[in-house]
Steps between C-alpha positions, in 0.01 A plus 500: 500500500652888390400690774747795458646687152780730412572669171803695415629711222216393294385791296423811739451244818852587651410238778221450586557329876372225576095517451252234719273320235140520655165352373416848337791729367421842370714680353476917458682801433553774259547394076870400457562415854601121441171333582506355120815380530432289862154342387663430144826328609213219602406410154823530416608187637224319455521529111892395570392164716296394213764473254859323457734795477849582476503689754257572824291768387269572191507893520216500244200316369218660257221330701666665868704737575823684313819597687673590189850316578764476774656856443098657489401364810762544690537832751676708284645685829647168598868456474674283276584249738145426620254274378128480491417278852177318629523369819217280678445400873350124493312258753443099490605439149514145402764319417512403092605191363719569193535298191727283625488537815753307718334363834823457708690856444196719407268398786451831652223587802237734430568636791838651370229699300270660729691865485648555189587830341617514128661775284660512167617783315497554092746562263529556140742398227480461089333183551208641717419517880674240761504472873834613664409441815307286764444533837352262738433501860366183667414430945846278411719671228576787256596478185667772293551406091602721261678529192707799277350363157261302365757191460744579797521291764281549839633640791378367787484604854324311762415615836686743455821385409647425142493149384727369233331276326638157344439559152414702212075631604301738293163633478246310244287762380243325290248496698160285427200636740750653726685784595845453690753282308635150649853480590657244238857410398659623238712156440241291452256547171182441636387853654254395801611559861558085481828551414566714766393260778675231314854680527424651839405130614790354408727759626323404853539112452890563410530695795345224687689250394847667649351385829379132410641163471651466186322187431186704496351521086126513567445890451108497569585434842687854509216634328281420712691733792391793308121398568456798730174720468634754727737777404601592884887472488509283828156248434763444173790404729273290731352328108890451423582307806203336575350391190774272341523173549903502368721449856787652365342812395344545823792437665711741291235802573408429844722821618327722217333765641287815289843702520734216336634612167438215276120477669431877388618420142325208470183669673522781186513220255171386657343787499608521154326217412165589643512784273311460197169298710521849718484686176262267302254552819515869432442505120209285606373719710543828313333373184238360656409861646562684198353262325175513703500894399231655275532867365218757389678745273393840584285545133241219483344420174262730318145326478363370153187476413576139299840298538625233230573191776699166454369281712752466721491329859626824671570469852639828581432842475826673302620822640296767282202294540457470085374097562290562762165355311753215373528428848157566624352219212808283576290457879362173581144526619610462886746777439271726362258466741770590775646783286105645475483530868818648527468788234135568672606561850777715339322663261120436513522360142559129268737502229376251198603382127221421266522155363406642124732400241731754357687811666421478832369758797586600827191550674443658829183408664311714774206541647344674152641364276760332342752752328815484244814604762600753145131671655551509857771724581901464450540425883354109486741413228803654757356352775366140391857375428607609878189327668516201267888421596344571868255217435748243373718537786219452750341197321831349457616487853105374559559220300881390551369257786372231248805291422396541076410858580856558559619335171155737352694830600843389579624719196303780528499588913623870470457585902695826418293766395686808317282775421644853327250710576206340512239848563539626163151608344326428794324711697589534864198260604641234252859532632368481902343129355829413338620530891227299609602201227844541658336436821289202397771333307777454786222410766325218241885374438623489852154304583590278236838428666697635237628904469481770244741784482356806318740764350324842418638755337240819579454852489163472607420665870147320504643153497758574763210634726256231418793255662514697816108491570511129407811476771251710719228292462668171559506317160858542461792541743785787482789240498349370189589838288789665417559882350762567343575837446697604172720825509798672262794576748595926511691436210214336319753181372349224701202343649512418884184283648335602832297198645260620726143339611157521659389555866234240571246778471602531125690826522865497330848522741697810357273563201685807340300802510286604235703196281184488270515917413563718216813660584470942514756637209 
């Protein structure tokens, strides 16, 4: 679970400290002030986990969002030296199983990730954007990777101190669904992190060997010493002399203790070697958030009065909101019945598509009538897309208990809700009722035993007060909402964030004066 974020020297977000991720995130401040750029470098990963790359990030996609390159999204009053960073503060991640995953040296304890914190920082070369660096912090162990190019070797510095390490290790940057590279070796052809544990493992059984019998040729039973889920420096030491059945390498180690030379190289190795599952667990994590994320563009779709369809089994609403009656016939009876009730209580209206043959209708059905949406204002097509992606993320987490449910939705959960300004052509009414959705769609999830996280990007000062009266009220508590606050520095170069939040009688902590005011010339 990411329950903490950081972004630095990405476009005018200078850093951006580290910002609590809350049920409901909204997002304000004046045009140009770097709220964009936060909600956007969301999508931005997510249309990077999709894809096999070269590299970790996709900085553009037609059907998302557009960074431009490297050079255009980085904060052009950053120094040479530094790199765009994103840093992440972690809780009870699993453990993953990689391809070929090796039971004796990779067994690792999930509680070695209960607290993790992550951070990498980007570079750029002629072949594209690479990670130079890596930072993680586990209860156990730091790590510290980096490199000077894209094909030097790492660096490495654990807990701390510099570790040389046995052989020639790079970064593999082609990533498939992922984001940080694996740590491979550079001798050997094939370019998964299996190579790396194979050399690091071996390096450990020679080392081994100095203090065996030199009758001894079975080598699984040295591997099997290295079967230690912890990471703690001395439960390795007590592993060491405990769990081998070999009587002269007990007896050789028996005076070891967690200051002994040889034992602190060999414990570096080890941690070495426990490397690429602790990364792999990561990647898993990160993609699977950013690739639960769903963004509203700012500009929905214009409403037609006909549309030319396909007939394609839709099953989720894309960011402008263009297939939203692709999606809406795509519904199977039981959905639509569910997504009826929902856009009522929202809205006090049914959405429909005429079975007649031909170009097809959106139809919006109220109490007198049924109406083309091209007839019934510009605000339903803005605001349909927003309450529909609402919907699916309620009835999703609604029907994830069934065991074929899960299978039904497993590719199209999106539990993180992006939203650039979600108000526009509404009137103030409209926009309260957009708060309300808000409301309703993190209590229906939580009651469903799953979550929702809803990113808004807003300048609208009814919304914000519609969440303090429903705070007031009781519907929703205060330490489910955060504020951020958006502001240019004196200089006006970069953004800095203010996090602030409501009382539990719905009133905002160190709200800044007249924030929502035309400013006197």
């Amino acid at each position: 679970m990411i329950n903490e974020l950081r972004i630095q020297n990405l476009r005018s977000i200078k850093d951006s400290s580290d910002i609590e991720l809350k049920p409901i995130m909204i997002l304000v401040g004046a045009n140009s002030s770097g709220k964009s750029t936060f909600l956007r470098s969301f999508p931005l990963f997510s249309q990077s986990v999709d894809k096999k790359l070269r590299g970790p990030v996709a900085w553009f996609d037609t059907s998302f969002v557009d960074f431009g390159d490297y050079k255009t999204a980085k904060n052009k009053y950053a120094s040479e030296l530094e790199g765009i960073t994103f840093s992440y503060k972690m809780s009870n991640i699993g453990v993953a199983l990689r391809r070929n995953f090796y039971p004796n040296v990779e067994s690792l304890s999930f509680k070695e990730l209960e607290e993790v914190y992550i951070s990498f920082s980007l570079k750029d070369d002629s072949k594209g954007t690479f990670i130079e660096s890596v930072r993680i912090n586990l209860k156990s162990v730091s790590y510290e990777l980096s490199v000077k190019g894209r094909n030097e070797n790492i660096e490495c510095v654990i807990n701390n101190e510099k570790v040389e390490i046995p052989d020639r290790f790079t970064f593999n940057f082609n990533t498939a669904f992922a984001i940080l590279p694996s740590f491979i070796s550079s001798t050997k052809l094939n370019e998964d992190g299996d190579s790396a544990v194979d050399l690091i493992t071996g390096k450990l059984v020679s080392m081994f060997k100095n203090h065996c019998n030199g009758r001894l040729r079975n080598n699984q039973r040295l591997e099997q010493i290295l079967c230690c889920p912890s990471l703690g420096k001395a439960e390795f030491l007590k592993q060491l002399k405990s769990s081998s059945d070999i009587k002269s390498f007990k007896k050789s180690i028996q005076n070891w203790s967690i200051s002994t030379s040889e034992f602190c190289t060999i414990y570096n190795y080890f941690l070495l070697l426990k490397l690429n599952v602790i990364i792999d667990s990561i990647n898993r994590e990160l993609a699977n958030f950013y690739h639960s994320c769903d963004y509203i563009a700012p500009m929905r779709a214009e409403a037609d009065r006909f549309y030319r369809i396909q007939g394609l089994q839709v099953q989720a609403v894309d960011p402008s909101g263009h297939n939203l009656l692709e999606f809406v016939a795509s519904l199977k009876p039981k959905e639509k019945e569910d997504y009826d009730k929902f856009v009522f209580e929202v809205l006090g209206i049914t959405v429909d598509v005429p079975t007649e043959s031909g170009m097809k209708s959106l139809k919006i059905k109220t109490q007198n009538g049924d109406f083309n949406i091209a007839d019934v204002g510009y605000g339903y097509s803005q605001v349909l897309p927003i309450i529909t992606k609402l919907w699916h993320t309620t009835f999703a987490a609604a029907n994830n208990a069934g065991y074929y449910s899960r299978f039904r939705f497993k590719e199209f959960d999106k539990t993180t809700i992006l939203m650039e300004q979600p108000e526009l052509h509404l009137h103030p009414a409209m926009q309260a009722k957009i708060a309300d959705t808000l409301v309703k769609t993190i209590n229906f999830t939580r009651e469903a035993d799953s979550s929702a996280t809803l990113i808004i990007e807003t300048h609208s000062q009814a919304l914000i007060n519609r969440l303090g009266r429903r705070i007031r009220e009781g519907k929703i508590a205060p330490e489910d909402i955060n504020v951020l606050i958006f502001q240019k520095d004196e200089e006006l170069k970069n953004s800095f964030i203010k996090q602030i939040s409501f009382t539990e009688n719905g009133q905002l902590k160190d709200w800044p004066y007249g924030f929502f005011d035309p400013l006197d010339d």
